[in-house]
C-alpha positions in Angstrom: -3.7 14.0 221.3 -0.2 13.2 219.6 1.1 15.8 216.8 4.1 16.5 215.2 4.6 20.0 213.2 7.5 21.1 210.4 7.9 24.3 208.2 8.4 23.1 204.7 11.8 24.5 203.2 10.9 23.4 199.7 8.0 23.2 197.1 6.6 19.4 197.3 3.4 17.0 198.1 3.1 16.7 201.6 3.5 13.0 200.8 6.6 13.7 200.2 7.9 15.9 203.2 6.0 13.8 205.1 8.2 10.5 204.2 11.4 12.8 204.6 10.3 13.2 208.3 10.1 9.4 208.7 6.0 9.3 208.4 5.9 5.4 206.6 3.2 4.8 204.5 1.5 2.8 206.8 1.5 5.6 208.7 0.0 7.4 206.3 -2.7 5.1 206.2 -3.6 5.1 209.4 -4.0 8.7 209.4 -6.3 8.5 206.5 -8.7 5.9 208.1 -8.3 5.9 211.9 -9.4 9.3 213.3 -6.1 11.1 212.4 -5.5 14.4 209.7 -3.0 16.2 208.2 -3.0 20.0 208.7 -1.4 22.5 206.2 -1.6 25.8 207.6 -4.5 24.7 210.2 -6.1 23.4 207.4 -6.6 19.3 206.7 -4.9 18.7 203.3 -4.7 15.0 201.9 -1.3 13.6 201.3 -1.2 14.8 197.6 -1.4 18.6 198.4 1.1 20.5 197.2 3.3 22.5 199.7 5.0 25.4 199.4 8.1 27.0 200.9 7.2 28.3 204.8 3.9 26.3 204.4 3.4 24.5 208.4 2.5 20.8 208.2 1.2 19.5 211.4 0.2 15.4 211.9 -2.0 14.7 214.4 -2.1 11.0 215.1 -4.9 9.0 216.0 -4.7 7.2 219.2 -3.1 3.4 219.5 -6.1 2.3 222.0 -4.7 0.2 224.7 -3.7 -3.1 223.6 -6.0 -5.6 225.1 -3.2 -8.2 224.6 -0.6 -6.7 227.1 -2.7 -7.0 230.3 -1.3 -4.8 233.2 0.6 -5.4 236.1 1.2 -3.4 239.2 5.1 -3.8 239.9 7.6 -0.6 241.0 9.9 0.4 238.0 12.6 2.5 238.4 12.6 4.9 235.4 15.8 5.9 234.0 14.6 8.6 232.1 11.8 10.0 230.1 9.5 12.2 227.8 7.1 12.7 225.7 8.8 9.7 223.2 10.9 7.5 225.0 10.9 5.2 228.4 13.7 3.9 229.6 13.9 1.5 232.8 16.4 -0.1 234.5 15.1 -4.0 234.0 15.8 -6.3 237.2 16.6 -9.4 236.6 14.5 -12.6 236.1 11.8 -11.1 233.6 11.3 -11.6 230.1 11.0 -8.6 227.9 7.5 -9.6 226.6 4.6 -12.5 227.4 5.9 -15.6 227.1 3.7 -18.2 224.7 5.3 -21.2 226.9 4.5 -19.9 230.7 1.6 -17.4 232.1 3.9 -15.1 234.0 4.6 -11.1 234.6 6.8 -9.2 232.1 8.4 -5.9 232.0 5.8 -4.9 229.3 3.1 -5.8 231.7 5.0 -3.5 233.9 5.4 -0.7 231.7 1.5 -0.9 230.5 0.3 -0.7 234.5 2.6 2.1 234.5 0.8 3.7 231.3 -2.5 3.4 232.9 -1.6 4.9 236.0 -0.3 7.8 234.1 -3.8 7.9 232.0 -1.1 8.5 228.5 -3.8 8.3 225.6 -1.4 5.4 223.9 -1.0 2.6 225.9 0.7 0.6 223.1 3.9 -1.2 224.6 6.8 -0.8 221.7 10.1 -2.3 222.7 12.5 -1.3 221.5 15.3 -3.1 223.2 14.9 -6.6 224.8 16.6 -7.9 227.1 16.9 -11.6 228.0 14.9 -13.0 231.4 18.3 -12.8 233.4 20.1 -9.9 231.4 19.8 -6.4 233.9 19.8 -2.9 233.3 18.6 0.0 230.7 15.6 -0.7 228.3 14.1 1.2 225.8 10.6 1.3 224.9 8.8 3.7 223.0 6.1 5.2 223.5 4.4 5.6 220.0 4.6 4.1 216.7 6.0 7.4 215.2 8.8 7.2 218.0 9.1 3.7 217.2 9.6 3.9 214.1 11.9 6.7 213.8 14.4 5.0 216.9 14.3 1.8 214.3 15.8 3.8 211.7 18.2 5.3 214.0 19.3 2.2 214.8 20.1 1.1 211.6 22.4 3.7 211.3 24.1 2.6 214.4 23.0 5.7 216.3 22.4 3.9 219.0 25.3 3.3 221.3 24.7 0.5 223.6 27.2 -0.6 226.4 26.7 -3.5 228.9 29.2 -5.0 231.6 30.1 -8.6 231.2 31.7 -10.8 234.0 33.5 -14.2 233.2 35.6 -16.3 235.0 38.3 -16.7 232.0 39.9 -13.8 230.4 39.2 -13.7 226.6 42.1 -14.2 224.2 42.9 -10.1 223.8 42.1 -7.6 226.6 40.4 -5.7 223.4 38.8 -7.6 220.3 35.7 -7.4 217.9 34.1 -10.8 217.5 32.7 -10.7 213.9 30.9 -14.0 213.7 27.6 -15.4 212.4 25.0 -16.5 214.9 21.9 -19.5 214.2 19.3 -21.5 215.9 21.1 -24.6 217.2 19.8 -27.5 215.5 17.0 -29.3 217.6 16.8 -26.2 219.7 14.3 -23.6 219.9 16.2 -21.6 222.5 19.6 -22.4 222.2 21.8 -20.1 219.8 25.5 -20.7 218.4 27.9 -19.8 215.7 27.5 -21.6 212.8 28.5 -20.6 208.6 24.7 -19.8 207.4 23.4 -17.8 210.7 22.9 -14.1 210.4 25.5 -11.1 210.6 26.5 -10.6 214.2 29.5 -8.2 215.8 30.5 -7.8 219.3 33.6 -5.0 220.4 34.7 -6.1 224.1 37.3 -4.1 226.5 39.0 -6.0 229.2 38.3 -3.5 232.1 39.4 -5.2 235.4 40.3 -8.3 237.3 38.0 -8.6 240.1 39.5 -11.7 242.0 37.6 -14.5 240.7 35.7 -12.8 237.9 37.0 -10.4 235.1 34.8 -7.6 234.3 34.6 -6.5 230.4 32.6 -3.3 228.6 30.7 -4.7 225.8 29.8 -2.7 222.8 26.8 -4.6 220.7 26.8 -3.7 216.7 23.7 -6.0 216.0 21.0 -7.1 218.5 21.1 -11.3 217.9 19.2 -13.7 220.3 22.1 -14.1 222.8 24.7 -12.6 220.7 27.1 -11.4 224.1 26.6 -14.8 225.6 27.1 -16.8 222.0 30.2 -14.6 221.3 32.0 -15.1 224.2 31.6 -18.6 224.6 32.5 -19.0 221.2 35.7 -17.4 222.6 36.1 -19.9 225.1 35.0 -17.5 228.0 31.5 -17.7 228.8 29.9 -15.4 231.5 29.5 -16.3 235.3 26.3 -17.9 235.4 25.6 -18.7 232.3 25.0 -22.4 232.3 22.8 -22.5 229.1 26.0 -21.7 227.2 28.5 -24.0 229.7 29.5 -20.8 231.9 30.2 -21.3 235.9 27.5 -22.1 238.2 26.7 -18.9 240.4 24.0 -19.7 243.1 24.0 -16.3 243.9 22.9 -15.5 240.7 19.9 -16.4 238.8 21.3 -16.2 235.4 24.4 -14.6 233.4 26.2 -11.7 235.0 25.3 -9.3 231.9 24.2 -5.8 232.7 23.3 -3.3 229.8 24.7 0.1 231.9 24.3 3.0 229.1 22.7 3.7 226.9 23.6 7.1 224.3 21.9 8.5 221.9 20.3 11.5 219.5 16.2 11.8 220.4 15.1 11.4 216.8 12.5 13.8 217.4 14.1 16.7 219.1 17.6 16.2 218.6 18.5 16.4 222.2 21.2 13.9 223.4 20.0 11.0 225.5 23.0 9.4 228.6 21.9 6.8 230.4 23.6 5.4 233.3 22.0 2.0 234.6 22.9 1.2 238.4 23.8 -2.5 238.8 21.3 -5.1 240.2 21.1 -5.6 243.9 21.5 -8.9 243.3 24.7 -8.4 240.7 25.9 -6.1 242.9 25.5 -8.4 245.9 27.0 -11.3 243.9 30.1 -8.9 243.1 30.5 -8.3 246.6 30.8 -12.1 247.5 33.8 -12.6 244.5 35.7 -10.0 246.1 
């Protein structure tokens, strides 16, 4: 059973102490009709109660089920961290994020929801939080409620989130430090295919030039918005595309399945407890490997 429980500092409807703690109103609404109850001092109270100072509000959720759509699918993770909220995993490369409409094939939330079931959690609902492309590697976030969910979304907006990822190309970028500030769209005749064009939507990227690694440079990449693409449309826009990257005219890497992108850290404030989240992502074997070879 998933609750959450506040002391009220000041006279108001549960309602509204309720929304001040990041309870939408569709939460709300499930609540009401799905099993789930609002307790004012151990007592159920509808929304429209009035609470008083030192009153104890408690929400007790009702559960997600298990998400019939999201089949599961026995495959090691290697778990970065977690608790009672959050999951995050260090993503291989070569999956998706989610199922694929185009081809049948394993994702990481078919992973995550075999990993779910061997734990027995009550939710099984997979919430992602942070995609990653099919051949993008390292630290993903998922969720592991809608309350979570919805409370790392706002966070998020408020660019609490601080997400870092290692980039390799075989061209240096114009400046060793830059912020690409450029709107990215759906390339015309592509359902895939992204690039910079006037009427696509808000997108900024901060790089750092970090090292010269022989035949690749290595960059830190700080991500301000979360566009389809937006490292690999931003730095081909720049003239550099990464290793590997042939969808966007990078080099060819046969050692490589994909781009050399690697999200390595993740920081941030739990939501929910206020406890500081660092992640550090190993690379992939197979970045790693490929590395090793450039040297």
């Amino acid at each position: 059973m998933l609750f959450f429980s506040w002391v009220c500092e000041e006279a108001m409807s549960v309602r509204t102490f309720l929304k001040r703690k990041g309870v939408s109103r569709k939460q709300l609404a499930d609540i009401k009709y799905r099993q789930g109850y609002i307790l004012v001092n151990n007592k159920i109270r509808q929304s429209r109660h009035r609470l008083e100072v030192g009153d104890k509000v408690t929400v007790v959720y009702p559960p997600e089920g298990l998400q019939d759509s999201i089949l599961p699918v026995a495959h090691p993770l290697k778990i970065l961290y977690e608790d009672r909220d959050y999951l995050i995993i260090n993503k291989p490369s070569g999956y998706t994020s989610i199922p694929s409409y185009a081809k049948e094939e394993p994702c990481m939330a078919n992973f995550v929801k075999a990993y779910y079931q061997e734990k027995a959690y009550d939710n099984q609902v997979i919430h992602v939080v942070t995609r990653l492309d099919r051949y993008t590697s390292g630290a993903m976030l998922f969720a592991k409620h809608k309350y979570a969910h919805s409370m790392m979304d706002t966070l998020m907006q408020k660019g609490g989130l601080d997400k870092r990822y290692y980039a390799y190309t075989k061209d240096l970028l114009p400046q060793k430090h830059g912020v690409i500030e450029v709107p990215i769209g759906r390339k015309e005749d592509s359902i895939l295919e992204r690039c910079v064009r006037p009427d696509g939507q808000y997108a900024k990227t901060e790089y750092w030039w970090l090292q010269d690694l022989g035949k690749c440079q290595q960059y830190e990449v700080k991500l301000y918005t979360g566009r389809t693409h937006q490292i690999r449309v931003h730095f081909a826009y720049l003239g550099s595309p990464l290793c590997g990257d042939d969808f966007y005219k990078g080099s060819v890497e046969p050692a490589l399945q994909g781009q050399a992108l690697h999200c390595h850290h993740l920081v941030f404030t739990q939501p929910i407890t206020g406890e500081v989240v660092d992640v550090e992502a190993p690379l992939s074997e197979e970045l790693s490997q490929w590395l090793d070879l450039r040297q």
